[in-house]
Residue frames relative to the residue before (quaternion, step in Angstrom):
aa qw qx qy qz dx dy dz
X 1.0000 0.0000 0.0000 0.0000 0.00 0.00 0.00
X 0.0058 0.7790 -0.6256 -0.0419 3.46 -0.92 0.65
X 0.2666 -0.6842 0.6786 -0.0158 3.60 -1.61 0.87
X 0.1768 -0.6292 0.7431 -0.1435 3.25 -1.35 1.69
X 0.3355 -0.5799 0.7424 0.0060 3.37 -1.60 1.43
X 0.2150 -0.6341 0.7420 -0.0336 3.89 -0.92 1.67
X 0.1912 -0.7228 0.6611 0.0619 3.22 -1.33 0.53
X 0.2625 -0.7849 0.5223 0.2055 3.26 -0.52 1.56
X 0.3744 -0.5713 0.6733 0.2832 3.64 -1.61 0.37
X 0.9006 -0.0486 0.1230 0.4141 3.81 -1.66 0.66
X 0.7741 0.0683 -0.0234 0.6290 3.95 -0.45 -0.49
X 0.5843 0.4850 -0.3241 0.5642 3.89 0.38 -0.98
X 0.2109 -0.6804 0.6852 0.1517 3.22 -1.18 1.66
X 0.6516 -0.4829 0.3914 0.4347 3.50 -1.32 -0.74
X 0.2169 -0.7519 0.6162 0.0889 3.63 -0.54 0.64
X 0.3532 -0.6705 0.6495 0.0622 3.21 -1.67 1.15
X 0.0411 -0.8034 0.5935 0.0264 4.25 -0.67 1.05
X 0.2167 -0.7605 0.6120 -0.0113 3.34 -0.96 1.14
X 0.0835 0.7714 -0.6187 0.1232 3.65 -0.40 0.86
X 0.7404 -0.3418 0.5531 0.1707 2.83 -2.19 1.35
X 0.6468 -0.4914 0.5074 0.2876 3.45 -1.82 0.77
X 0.6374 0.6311 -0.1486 0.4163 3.46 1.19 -0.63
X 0.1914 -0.8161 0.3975 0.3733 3.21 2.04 -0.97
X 0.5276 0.6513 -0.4725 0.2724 3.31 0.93 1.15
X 0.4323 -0.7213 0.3865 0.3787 3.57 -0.22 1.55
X 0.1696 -0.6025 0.7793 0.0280 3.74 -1.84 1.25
X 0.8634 -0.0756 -0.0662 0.4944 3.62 0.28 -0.08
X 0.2907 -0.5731 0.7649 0.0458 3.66 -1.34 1.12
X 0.3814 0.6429 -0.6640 -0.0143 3.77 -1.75 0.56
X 0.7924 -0.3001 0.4469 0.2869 3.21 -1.48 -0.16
X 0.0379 -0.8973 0.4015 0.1796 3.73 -0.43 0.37
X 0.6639 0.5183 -0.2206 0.4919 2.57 1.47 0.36
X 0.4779 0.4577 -0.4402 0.6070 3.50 2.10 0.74
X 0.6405 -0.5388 0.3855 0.3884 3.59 -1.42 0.56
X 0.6765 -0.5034 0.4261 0.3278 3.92 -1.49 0.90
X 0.2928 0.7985 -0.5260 0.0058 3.60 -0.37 0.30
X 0.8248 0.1986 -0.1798 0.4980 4.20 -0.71 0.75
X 0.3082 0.6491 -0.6821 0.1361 3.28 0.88 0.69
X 0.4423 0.5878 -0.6551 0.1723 3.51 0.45 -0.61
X 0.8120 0.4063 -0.2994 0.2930 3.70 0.55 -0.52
X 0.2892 0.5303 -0.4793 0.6367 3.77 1.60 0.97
X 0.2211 -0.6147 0.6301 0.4197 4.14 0.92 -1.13
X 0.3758 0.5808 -0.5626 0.4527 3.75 0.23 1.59
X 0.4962 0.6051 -0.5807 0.2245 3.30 0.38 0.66
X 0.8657 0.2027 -0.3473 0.2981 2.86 -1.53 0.52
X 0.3930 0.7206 -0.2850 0.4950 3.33 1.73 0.90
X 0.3408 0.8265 -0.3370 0.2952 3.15 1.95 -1.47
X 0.7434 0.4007 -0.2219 0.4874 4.48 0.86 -0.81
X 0.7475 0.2358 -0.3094 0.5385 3.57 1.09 -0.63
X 0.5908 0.5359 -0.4616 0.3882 3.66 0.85 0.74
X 0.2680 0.7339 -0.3680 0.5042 3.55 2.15 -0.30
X 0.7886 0.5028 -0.1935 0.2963 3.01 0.03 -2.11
X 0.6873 0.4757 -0.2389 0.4943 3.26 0.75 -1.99
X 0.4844 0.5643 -0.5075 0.4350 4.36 0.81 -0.80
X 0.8447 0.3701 -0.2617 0.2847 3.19 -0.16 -1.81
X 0.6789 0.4233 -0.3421 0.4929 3.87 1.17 -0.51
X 0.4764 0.7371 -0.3522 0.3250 3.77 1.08 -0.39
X 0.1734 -0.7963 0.5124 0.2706 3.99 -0.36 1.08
X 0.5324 -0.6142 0.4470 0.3735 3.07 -1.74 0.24
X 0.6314 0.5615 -0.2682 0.4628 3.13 -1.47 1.30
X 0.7644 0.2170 -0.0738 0.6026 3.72 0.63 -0.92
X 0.6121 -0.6664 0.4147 -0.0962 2.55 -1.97 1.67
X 0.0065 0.9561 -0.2792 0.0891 3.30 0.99 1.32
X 0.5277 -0.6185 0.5234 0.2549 3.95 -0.31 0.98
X 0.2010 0.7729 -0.5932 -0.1016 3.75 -0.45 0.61
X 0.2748 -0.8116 0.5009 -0.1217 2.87 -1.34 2.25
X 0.1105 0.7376 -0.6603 -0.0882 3.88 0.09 0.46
């Protein structure tokens, strides 16, 4: 699974993209609303070290996600 950090422009907040080995997008959110249903990505109970990795993540780059 891999995760990419969009940068929103003016009104457009920032958005968080989760993609399939395949790079096909399973989940699009907000980064800046609280984590909720990852259990269904299989991220649950992860939901704090994926916070972490958001808030240090740059905008723009294609990032392996490795717990």
């Amino acid at each position: 699974m891999y995760i990419f950090k969009v940068k929103g422009k003016a009104k457009i907040p920032d958005y968080i993209q989760l993609r399939d080995d395949n790079f096909v997008l399973i989940a699009y959110f907000r980064s800046d609303r609280p984590l909720k249903n990852m259990d269904r990505y299989g991220l649950d109970g992860k939901e704090e070290q994926l916070k972490d990795l958001i808030s240090i993540l740059p905008f723009g780059k294609l990032r392996k996600l490795e717990f």
